[in-house]
TIKEFI-39657 format. One record per residue: residue in one letter; z, y, x of N, C-alpha, C, O, CB in turn. Coordinates in steps of 0.05 Angstrom, whole numbers, padded with zeros to 5 digits, always signed. Glycine has a CB too. Layout:
! TIKEFI-39657
AZYXZYXZYXZYXZYX...
END
This chain:
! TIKEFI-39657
X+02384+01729+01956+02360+01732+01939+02334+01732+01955+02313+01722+01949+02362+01758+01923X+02341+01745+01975+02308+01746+01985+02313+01723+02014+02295+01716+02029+02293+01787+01996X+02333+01719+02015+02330+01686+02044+02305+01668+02034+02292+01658+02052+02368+01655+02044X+02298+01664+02012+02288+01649+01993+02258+01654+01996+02242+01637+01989+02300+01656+01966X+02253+01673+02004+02226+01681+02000+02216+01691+02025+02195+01705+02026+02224+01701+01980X+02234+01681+02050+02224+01693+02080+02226+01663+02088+02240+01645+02077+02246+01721+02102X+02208+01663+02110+02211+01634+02123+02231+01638+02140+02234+01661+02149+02186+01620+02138X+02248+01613+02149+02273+01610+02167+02264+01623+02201+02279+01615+02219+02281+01572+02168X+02241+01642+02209+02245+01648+02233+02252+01677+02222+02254+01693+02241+02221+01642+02255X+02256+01687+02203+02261+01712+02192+02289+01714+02190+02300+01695+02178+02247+01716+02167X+02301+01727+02197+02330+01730+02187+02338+01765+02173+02331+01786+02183+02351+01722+02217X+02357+01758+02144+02363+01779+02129+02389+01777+02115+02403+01757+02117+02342+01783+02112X+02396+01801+02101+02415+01815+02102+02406+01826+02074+02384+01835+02069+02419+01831+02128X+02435+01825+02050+02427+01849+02038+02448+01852+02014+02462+01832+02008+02397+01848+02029X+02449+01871+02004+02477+01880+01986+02463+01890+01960+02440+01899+01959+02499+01909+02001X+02479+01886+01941+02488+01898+01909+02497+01921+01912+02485+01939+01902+02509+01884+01891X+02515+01925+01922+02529+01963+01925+02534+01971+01956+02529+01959+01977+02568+01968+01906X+02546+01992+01950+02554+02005+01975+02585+02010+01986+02594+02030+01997+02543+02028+01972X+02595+01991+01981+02617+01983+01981+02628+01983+02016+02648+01994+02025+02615+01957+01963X+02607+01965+02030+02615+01964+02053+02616+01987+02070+02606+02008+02064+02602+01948+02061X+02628+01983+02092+02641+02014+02102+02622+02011+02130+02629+01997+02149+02685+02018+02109X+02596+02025+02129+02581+02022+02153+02579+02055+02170+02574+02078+02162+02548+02009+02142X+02584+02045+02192+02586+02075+02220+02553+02091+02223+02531+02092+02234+02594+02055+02264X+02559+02094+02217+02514+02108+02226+02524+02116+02255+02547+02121+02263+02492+02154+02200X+02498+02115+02268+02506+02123+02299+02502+02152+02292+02507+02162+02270+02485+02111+02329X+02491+02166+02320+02485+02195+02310+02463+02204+02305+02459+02225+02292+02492+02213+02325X+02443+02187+02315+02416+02191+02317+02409+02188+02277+02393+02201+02264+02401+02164+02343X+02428+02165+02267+02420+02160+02239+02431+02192+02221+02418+02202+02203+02438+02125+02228X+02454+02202+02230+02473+02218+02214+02452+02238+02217+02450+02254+02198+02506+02225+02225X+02433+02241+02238+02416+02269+02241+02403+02266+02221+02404+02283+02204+02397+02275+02265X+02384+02237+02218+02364+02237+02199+02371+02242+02162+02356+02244+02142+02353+02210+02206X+02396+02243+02165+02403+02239+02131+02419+02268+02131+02423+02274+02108+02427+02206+02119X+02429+02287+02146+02447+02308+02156+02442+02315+02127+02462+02314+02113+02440+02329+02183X+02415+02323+02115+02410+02344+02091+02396+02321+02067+02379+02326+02049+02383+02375+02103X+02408+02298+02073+02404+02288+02042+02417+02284+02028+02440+02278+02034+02396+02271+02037X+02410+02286+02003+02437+02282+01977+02452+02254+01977+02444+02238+01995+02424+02284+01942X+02469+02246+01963+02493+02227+01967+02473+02211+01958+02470+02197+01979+02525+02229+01952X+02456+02202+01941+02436+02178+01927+02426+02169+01967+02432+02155+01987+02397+02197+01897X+02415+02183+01961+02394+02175+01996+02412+02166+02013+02411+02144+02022+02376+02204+02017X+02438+02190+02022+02445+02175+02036+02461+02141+02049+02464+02125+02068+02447+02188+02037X+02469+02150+02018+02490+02115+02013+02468+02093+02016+02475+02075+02032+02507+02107+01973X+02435+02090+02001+02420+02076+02010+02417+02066+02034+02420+02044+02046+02407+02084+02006X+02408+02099+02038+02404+02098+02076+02422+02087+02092+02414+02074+02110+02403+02126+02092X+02444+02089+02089+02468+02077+02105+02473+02041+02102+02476+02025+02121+02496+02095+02094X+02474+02035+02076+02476+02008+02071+02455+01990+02073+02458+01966+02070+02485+02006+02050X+02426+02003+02079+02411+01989+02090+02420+01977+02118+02423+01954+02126+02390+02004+02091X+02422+02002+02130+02427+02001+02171+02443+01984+02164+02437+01963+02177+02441+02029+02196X+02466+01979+02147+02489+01958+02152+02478+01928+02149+02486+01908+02162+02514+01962+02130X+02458+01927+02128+02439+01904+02129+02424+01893+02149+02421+01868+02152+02424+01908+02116X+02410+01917+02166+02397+01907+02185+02415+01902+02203+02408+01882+02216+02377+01922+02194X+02440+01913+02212+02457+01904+02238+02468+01868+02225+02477+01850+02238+02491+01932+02246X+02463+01870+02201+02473+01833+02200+02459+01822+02206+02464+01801+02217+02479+01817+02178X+02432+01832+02200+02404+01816+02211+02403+01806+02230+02402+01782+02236+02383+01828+02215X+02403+01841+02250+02395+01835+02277+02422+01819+02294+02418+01812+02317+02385+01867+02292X+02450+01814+02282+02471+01799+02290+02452+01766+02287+02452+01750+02307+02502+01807+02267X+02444+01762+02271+02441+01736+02263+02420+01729+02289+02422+01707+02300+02431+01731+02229X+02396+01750+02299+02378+01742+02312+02393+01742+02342+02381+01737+02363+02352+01758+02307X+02423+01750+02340+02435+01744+02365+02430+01773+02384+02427+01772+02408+02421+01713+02379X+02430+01804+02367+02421+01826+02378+02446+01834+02360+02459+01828+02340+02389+01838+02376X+02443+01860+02392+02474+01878+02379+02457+01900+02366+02434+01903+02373+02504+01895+02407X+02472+01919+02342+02465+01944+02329+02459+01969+02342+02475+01981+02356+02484+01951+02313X+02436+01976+02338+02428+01993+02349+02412+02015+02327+02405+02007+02305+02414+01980+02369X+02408+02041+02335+02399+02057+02307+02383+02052+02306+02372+02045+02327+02398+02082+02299X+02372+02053+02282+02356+02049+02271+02343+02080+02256+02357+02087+02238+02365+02029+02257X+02325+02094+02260+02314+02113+02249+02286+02114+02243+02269+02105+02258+02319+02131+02262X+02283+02125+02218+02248+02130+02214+02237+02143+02222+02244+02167+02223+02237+02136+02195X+02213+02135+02232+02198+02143+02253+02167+02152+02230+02167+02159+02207+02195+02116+02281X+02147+02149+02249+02122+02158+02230+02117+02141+02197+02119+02117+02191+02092+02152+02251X+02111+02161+02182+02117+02155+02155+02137+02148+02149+02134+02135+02128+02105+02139+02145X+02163+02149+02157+02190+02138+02150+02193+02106+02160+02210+02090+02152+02194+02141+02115X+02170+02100+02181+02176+02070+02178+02204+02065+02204+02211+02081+02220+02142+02049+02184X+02214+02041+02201+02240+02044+02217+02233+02036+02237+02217+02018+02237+02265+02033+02211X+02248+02051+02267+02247+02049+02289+02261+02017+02300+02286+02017+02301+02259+02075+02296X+02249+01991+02308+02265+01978+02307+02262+01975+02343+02245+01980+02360+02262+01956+02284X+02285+01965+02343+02289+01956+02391+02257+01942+02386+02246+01932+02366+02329+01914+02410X+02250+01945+02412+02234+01933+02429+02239+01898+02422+02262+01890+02420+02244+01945+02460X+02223+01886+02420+02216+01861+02416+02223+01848+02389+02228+01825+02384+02226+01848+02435X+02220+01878+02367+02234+01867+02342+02222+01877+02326+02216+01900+02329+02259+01870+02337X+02213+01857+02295+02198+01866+02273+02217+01870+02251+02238+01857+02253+02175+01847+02266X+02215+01884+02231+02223+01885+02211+02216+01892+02196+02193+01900+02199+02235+01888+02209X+02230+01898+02165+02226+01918+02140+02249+01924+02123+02265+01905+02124+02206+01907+02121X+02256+01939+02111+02274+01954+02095+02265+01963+02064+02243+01972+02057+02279+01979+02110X+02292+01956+02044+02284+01962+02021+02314+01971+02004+02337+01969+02011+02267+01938+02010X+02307+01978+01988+02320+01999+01969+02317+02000+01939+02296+02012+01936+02311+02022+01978X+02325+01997+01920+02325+02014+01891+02353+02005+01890+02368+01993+01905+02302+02006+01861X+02352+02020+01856+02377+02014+01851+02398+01989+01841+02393+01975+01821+02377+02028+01839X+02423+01986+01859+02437+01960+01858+02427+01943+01870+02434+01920+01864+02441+01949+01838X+02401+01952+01898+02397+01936+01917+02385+01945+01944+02364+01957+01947+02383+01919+01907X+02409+01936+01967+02381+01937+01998+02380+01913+02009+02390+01892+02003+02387+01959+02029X+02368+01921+02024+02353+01889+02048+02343+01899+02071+02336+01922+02077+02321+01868+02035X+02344+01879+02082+02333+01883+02100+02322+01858+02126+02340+01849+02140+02349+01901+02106X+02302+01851+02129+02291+01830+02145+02285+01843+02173+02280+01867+02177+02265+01816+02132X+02285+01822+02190+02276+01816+02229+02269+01795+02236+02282+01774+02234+02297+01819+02252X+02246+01799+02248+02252+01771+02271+02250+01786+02294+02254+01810+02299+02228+01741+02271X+02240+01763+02312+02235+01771+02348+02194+01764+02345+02181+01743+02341+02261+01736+02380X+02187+01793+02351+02158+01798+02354+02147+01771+02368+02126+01765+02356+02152+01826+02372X+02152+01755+02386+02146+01740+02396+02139+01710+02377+02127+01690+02384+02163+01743+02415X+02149+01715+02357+02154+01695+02336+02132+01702+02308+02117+01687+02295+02188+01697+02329X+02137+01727+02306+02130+01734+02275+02112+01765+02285+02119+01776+02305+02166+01739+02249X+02099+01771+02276+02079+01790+02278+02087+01812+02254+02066+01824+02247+02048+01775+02274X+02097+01816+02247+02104+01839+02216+02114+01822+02205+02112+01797+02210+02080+01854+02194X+02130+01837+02183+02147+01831+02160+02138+01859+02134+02134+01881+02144+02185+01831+02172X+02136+01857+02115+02135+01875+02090+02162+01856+02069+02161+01832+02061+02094+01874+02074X+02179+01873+02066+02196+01869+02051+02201+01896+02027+02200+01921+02030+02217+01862+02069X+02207+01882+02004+02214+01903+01974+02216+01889+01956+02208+01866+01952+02194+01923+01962X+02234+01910+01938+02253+01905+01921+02249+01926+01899+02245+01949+01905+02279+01904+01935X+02252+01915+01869+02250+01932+01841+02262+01926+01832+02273+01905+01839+02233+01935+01826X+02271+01939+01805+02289+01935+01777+02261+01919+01772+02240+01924+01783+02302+01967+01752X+02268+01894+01751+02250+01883+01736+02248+01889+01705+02252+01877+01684+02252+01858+01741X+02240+01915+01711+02228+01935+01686+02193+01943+01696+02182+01944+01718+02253+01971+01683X+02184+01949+01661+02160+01965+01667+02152+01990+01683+02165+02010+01682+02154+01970+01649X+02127+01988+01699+02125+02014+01708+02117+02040+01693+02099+02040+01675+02111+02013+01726X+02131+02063+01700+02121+02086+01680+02096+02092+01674+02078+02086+01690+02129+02108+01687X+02090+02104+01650+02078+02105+01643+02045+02115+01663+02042+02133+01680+02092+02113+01625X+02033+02104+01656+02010+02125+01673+02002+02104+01712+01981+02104+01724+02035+02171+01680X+02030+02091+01722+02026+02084+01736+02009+02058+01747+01991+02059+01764+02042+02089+01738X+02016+02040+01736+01988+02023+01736+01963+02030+01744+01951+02021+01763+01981+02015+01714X+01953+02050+01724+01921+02063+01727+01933+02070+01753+01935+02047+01760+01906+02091+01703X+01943+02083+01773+01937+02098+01798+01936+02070+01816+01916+02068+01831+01961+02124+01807X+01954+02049+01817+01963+02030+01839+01943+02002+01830+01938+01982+01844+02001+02025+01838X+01937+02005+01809+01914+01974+01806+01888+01975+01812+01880+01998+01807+01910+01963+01776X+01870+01959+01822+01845+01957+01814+01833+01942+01782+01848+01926+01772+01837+01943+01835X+01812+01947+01771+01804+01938+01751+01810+01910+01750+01826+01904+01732+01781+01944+01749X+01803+01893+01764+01810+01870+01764+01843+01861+01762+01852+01844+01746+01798+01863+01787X+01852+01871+01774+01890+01873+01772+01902+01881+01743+01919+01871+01728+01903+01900+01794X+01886+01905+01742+01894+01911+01714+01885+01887+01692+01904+01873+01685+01879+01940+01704X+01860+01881+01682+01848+01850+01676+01867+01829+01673+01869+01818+01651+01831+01839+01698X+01882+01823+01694+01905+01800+01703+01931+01807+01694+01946+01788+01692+01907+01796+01735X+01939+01826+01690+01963+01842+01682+01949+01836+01647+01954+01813+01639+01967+01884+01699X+01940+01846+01636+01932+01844+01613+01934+01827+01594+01942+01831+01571+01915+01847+01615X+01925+01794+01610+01916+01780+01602+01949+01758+01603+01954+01739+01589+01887+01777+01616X+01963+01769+01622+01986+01761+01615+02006+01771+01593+02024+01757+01584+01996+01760+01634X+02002+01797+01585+02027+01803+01559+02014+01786+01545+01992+01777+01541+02032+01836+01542X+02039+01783+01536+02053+01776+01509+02061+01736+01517+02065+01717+01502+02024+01784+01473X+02061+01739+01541+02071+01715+01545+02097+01713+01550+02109+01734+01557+02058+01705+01562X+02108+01693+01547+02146+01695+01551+02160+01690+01569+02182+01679+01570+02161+01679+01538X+02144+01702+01589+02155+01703+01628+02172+01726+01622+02164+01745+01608+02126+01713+01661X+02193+01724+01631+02220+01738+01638+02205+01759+01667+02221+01771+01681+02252+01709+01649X+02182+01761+01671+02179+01778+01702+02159+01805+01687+02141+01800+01672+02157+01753+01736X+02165+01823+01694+02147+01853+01693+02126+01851+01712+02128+01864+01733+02166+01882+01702X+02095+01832+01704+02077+01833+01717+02072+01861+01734+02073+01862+01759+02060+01825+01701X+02066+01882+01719+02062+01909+01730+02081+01916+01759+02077+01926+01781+02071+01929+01705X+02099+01907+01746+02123+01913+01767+02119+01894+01797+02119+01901+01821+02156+01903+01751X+02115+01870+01785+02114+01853+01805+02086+01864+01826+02088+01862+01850+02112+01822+01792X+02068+01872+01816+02045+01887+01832+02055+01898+01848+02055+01892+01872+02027+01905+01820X+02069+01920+01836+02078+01948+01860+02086+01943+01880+02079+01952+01902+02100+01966+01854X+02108+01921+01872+02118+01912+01895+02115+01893+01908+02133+01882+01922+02136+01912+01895X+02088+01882+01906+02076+01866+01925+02062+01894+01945+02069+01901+01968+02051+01841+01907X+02041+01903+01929+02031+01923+01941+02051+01944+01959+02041+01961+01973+02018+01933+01921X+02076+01942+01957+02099+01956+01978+02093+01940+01995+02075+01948+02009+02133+01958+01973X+02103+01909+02001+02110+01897+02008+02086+01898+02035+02092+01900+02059+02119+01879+01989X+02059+01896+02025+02031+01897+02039+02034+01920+02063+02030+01918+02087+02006+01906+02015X+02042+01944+02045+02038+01967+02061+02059+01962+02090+02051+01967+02113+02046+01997+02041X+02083+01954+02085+02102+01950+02097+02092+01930+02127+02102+01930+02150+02121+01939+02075X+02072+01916+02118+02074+01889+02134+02047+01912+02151+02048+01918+02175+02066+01846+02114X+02021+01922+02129+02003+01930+02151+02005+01954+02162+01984+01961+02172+01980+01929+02144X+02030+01976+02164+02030+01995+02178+02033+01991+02210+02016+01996+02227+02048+02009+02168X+02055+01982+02213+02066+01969+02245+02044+01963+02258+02037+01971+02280+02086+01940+02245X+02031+01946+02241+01997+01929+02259+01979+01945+02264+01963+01936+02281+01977+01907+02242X+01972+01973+02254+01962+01987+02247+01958+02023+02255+01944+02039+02267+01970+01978+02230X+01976+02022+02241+01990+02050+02238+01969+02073+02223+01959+02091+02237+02000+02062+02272X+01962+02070+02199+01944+02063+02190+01957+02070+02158+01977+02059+02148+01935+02036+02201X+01945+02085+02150+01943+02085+02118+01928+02068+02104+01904+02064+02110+01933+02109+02108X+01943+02051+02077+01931+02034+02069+01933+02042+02029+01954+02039+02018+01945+02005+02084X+01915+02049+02017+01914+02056+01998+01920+02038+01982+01914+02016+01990+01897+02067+01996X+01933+02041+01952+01938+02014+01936+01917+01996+01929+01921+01972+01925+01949+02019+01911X+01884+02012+01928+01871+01996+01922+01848+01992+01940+01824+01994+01935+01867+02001+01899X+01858+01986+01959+01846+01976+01983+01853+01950+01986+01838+01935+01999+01853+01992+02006X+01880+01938+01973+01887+01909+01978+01885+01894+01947+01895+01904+01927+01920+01907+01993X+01881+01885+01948+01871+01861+01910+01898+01848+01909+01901+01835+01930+01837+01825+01912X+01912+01848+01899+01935+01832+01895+01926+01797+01871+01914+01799+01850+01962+01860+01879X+01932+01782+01877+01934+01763+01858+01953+01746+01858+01955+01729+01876+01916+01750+01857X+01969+01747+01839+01990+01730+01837+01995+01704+01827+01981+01702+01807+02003+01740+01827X+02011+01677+01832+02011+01655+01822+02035+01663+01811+02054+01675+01822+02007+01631+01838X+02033+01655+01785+02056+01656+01761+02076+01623+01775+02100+01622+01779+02034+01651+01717X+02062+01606+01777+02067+01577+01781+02082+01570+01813+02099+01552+01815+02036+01561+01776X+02075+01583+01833+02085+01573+01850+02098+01603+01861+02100+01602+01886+02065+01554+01868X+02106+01622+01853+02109+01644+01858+02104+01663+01891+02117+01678+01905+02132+01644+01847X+02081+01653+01891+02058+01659+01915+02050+01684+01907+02056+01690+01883+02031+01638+01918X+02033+01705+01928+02014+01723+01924+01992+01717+01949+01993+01703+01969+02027+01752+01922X+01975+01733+01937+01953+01734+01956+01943+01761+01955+01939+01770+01933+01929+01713+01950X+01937+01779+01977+01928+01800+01987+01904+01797+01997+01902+01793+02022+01942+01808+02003X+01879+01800+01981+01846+01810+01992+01845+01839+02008+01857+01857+01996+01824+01816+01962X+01836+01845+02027+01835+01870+02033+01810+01877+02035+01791+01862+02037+01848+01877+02055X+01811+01907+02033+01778+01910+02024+01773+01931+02031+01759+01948+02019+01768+01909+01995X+01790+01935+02067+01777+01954+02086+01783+01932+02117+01796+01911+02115+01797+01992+02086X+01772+01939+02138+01776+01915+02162+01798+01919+02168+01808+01941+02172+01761+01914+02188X+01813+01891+02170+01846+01886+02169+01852+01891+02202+01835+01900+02217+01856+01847+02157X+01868+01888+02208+01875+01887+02246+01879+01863+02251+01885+01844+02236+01904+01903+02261X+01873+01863+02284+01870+01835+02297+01894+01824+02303+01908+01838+02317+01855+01835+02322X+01901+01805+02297+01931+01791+02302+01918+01760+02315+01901+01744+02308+01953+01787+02266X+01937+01763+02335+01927+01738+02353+01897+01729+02357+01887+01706+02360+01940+01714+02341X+01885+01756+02358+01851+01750+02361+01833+01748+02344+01808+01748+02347+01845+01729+02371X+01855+01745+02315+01834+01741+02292+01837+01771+02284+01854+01786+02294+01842+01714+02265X+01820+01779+02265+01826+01797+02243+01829+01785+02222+01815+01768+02212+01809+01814+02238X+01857+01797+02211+01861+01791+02181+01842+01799+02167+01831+01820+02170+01882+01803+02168X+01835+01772+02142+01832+01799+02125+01847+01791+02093+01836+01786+02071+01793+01809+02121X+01867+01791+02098+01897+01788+02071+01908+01782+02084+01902+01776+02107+01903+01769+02044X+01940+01780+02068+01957+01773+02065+01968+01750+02047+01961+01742+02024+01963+01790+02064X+01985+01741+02062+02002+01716+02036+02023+01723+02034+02032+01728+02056+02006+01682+02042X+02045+01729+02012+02072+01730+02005+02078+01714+01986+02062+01698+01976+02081+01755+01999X+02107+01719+01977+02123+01703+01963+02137+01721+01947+02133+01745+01952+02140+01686+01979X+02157+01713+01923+02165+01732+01898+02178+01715+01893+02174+01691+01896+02148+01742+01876X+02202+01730+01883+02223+01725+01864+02235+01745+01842+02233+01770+01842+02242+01718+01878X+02248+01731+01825+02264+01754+01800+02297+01739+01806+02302+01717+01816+02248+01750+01753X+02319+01763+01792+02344+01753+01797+02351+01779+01795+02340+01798+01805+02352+01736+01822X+02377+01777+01776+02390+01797+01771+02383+01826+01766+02393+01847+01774+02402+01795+01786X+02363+01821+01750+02342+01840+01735+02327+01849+01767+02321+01872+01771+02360+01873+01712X+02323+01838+01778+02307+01846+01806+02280+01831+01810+02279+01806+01805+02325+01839+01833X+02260+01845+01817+02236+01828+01827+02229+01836+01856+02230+01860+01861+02209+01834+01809X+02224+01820+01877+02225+01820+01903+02205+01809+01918+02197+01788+01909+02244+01810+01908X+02193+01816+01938+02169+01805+01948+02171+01812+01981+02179+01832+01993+02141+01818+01933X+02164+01792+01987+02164+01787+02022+02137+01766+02030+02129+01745+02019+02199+01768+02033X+02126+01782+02056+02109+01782+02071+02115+01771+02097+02139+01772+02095+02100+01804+02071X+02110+01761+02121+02113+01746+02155+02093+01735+02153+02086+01716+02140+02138+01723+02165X+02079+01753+02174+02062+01740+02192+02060+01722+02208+02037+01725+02215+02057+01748+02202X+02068+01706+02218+02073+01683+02240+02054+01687+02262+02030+01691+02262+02068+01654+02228X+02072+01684+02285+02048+01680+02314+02034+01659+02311+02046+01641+02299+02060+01676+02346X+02011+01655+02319+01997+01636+02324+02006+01617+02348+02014+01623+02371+01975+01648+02326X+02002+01593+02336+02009+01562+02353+01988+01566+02370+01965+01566+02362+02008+01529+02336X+01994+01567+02394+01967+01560+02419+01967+01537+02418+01986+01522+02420+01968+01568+02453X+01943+01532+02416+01922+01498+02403+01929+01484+02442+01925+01495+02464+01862+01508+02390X+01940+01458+02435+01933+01445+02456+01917+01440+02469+01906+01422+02457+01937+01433+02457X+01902+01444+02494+01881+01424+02507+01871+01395+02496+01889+01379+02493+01891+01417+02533X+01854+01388+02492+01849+01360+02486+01855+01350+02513+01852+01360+02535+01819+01352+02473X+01863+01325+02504+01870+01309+02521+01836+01299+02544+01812+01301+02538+01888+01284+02501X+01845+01289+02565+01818+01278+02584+01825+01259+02585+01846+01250+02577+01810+01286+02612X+01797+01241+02602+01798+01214+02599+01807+01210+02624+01807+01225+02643+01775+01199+02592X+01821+01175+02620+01848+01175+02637+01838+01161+02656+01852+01155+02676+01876+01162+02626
END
């Protein structure tokens, strides 16, 4: 579901249940020691996601633990992101040298509760959400926000480290090419010399799921022009 929506230097991993029988090292068993069985089966079948990942990028498993704000501790020369609800995890990597951040997430494609919108939209978002009911898209615009706006936070913490409020980033979505675009509307961080200032992601729905993924890409060092011969 979500290979689809990461470009091919990204590699991911990800399950419907918890079926698979994954080892937590010890460092992971500490972090979940006092959580209830919901969290921890998440928590666990994620890590099993990311060790397929990081198998695919040709890296052996290593723990993985949350570190500041819960974001995950990944090896040295490695980006990623992690996601979760229910009847789904994921999990994306590449090699830092390649890709600069990843923001990855995942929802039921249902409405958000009540009340929530007003906290996570800007006026304008809300406007755009609006102006789409009652049309006969199978996707939970509202929903699809949130979790773009996960997806954002995900990609600008790492770069950062850095609180990023929901409505600090403008989300706009293409219904048509199932693109987003991220305005930011505090100063973004410098990646390869530039400063951002957005993001671009991608979206999908499937199996009552709506999903959104973010990669940064390193920048191509521009050739020399050629001299005269």
């Amino acid at each position: 579901m979500i290979e689809e929506i990461l470009p091919p230097l990204v590699a991911s991993a990800e399950a419907f249940d918890d079926r698979d029988a994954v080892a937590l090292f010890p460092e992971e068993e500490a972090a979940v020691a006092r959580a209830v069985d919901k969290r921890r089966r998440e928590f666990t079948t994620a890590r099993g996601c990311a060790r397929r990942a990081l198998a695919v990028l040709g890296l052996p498993p290593v723990p993985i633990v949350p570190g500041e704000r819960g974001a995950p501790g990944w090896p040295a020369g490695v980006v990623g992101s992690m996601t979760h609800c229910d009847g789904y995890r994921a999990s994306a990597v590449a090699r830092e040298e390649q890709v600069r951040t990843v923001g990855l997430d995942a929802e039921p494609n249902e409405p958000l509760p009540d009340g929530v919108l007003e906290v996570i939209a800007t006026p304008s978002e809300r406007a755009w959400i609006e102006q789409r009911d009652g049309d006969r898209s199978s996707v939970c615009w509202d929903r699809l926000l949130f979790s773009a706006k996960e997806s954002i936070y995900k990609a600008w913490f790492p770069l950062t480290r850095r609180w990023l409020d929901f409505e600090e980033a403008v989300v706009t979505p293409d219904p048509d090419a199932r693109t987003f675009t991220a305005l930011l509307r505090v100063p973004g961080p410098v990646v390869d010399g530039r400063a951002l200032t957005g993001f671009t992601g991608r979206w999908t729905v499937s199996r009552g799921l709506v999903a959104t993924a973010i990669a940064v890409l390193a920048a191509v060092p521009e050739r020399p022009a050629a001299g005269p011969r």
